[in-house]
C-alpha positions as CSV (number, residue, x, y, z in Angstrom):
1,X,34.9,-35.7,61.4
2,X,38.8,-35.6,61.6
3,X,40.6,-32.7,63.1
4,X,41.6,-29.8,60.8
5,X,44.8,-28.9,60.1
6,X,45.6,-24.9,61.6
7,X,45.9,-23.8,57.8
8,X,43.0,-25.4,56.6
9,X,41.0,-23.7,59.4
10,X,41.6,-20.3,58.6
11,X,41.1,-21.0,55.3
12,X,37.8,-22.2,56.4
13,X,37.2,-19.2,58.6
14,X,38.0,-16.8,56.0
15,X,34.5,-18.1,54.0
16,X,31.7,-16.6,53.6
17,X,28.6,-18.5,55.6
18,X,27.2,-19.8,52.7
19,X,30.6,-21.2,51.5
20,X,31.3,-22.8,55.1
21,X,28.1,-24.4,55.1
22,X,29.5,-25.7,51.8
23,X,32.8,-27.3,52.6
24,X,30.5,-28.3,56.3
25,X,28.0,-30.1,54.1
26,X,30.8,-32.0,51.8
27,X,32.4,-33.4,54.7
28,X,28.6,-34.8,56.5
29,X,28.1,-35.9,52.6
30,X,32.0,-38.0,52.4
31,X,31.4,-39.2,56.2
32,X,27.8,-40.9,55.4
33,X,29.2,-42.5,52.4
34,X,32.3,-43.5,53.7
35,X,30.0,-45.3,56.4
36,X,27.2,-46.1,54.7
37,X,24.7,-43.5,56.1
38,X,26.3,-43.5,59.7
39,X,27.9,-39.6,60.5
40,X,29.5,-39.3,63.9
41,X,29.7,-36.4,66.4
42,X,27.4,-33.8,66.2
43,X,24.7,-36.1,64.0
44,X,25.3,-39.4,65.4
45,X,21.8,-39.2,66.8
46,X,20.0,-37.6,64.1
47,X,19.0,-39.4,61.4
48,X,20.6,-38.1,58.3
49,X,19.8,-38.7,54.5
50,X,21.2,-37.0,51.4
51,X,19.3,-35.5,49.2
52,X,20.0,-34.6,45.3
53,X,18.4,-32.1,44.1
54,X,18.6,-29.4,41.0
55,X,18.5,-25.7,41.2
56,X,15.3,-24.6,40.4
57,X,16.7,-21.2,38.1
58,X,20.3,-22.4,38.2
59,X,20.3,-26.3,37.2
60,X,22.8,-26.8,38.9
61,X,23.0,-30.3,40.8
62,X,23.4,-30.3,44.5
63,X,24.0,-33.3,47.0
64,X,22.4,-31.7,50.8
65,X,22.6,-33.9,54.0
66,X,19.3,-33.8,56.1
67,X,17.8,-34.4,59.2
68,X,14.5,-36.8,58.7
69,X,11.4,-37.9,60.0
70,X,9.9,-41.3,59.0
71,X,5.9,-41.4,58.2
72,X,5.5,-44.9,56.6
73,X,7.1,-45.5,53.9
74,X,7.6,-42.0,52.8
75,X,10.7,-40.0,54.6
76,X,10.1,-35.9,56.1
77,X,12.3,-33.0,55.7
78,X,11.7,-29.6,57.8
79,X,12.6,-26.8,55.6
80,X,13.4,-25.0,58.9
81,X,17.0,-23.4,57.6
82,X,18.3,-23.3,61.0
83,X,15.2,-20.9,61.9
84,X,16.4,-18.5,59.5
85,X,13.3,-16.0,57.9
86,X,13.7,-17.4,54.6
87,X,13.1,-20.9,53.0
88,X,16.0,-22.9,52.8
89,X,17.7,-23.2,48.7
90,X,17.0,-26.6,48.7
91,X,12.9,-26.5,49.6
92,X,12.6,-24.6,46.5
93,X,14.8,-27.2,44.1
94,X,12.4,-29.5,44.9
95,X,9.0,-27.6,44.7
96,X,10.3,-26.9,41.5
97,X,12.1,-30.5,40.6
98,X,10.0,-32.6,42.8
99,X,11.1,-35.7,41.1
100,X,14.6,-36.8,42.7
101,X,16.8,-39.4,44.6
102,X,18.1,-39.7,48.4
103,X,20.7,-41.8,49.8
104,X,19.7,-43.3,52.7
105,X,21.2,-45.9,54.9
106,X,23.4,-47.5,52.3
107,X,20.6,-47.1,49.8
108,X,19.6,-45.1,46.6
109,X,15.8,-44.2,46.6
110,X,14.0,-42.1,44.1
111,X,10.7,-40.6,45.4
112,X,8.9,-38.0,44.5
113,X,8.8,-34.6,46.8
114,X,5.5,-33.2,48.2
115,X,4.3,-30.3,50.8
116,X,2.3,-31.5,53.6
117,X,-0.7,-29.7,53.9
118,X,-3.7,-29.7,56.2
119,X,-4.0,-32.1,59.3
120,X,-1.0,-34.2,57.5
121,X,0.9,-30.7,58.2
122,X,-0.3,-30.3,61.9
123,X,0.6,-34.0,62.7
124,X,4.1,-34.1,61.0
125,X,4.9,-30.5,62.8
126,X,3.6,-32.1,66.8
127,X,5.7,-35.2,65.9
128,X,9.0,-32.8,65.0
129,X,8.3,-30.7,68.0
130,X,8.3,-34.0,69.8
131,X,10.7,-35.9,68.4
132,X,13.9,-34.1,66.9
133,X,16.4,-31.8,69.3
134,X,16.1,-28.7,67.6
135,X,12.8,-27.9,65.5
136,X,11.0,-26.1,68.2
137,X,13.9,-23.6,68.6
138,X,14.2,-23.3,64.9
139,X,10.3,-22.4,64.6
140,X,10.9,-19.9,68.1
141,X,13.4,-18.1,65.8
142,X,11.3,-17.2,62.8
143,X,8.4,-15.5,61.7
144,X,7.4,-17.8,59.0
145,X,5.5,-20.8,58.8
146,X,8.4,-23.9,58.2
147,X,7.3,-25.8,55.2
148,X,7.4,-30.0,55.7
149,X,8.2,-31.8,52.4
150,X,7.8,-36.0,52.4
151,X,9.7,-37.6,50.1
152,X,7.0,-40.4,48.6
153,X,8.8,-43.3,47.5
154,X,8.5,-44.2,43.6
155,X,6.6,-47.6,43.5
156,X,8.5,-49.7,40.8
């Protein structure tokens, strides 16, 4: 991401967390399009997607970049909220509006959102432990169980 200019970073400091985590977000979201899916720094080794997604009281439309696992055809998101004790907004947009669209590498998809249950669960969790930088920290830090939502692709 390019560097800020001193203004605009007190401005930024001045934010509440949830509105830094906004302006944070927008800048991951106009970095993978800009570069079709490909976000430096920080992400350049995690595999990012965006996901749209509706407020489940508000309505309100929301654009989110993820981290994601792969499991076939289908694509996995860890509602860890950076190991914070409550479920992140966007886990609950798509319990409630499972129908939706990611970006992904360059590409629209629309799939259909899901929780993992039962053994599905247990392996998609090992393979998160295993493979991503910073689940297991995120599951040290909190007393609840994470949630793991795949993203079923739509069949045409």
């Amino acid at each position: 991401m390019p560097e800020e200019e001193p203004e605009e970073a007190a401005a930024v400091e001045a934010l509440s967390e949830t509105a830094r985590r906004q302006v944070h977000n927008q800048a991951v979201i106009d970095d993978f399009r800009a570069a079709d899916g490909a976000v430096g720094g920080f992400y350049a080794e995690i595999p990012l997607l965006l996901v749209h997604h509706v407020g489940a009281r508000s309505g309100t439309r929301y654009v989110t970049p993820l981290a994601y696992l792969t499991a076939g055809e289908a694509f996995v998101l860890l509602a860890a909220n950076g190991g914070r004790d409550r479920n992140p907004g966007w886990y609950h947009n798509l319990v409630a509006h499972p129908e939706t669209v990611i970006e992904v590498g360059g590409r629209t998809v629309e799939v259909t959102a899901r929780e993992a249950a039962g053994a599905e669960r247990e392996t998609l969790v090992e393979r998160a432990r295993t493979e991503t930088q910073l689940f297991g920290g995120f599951e040290g830090r909190t007393r609840r169980r994470i949630p793991i939502l795949v993203l079923d692709p739509v069949q045409p």
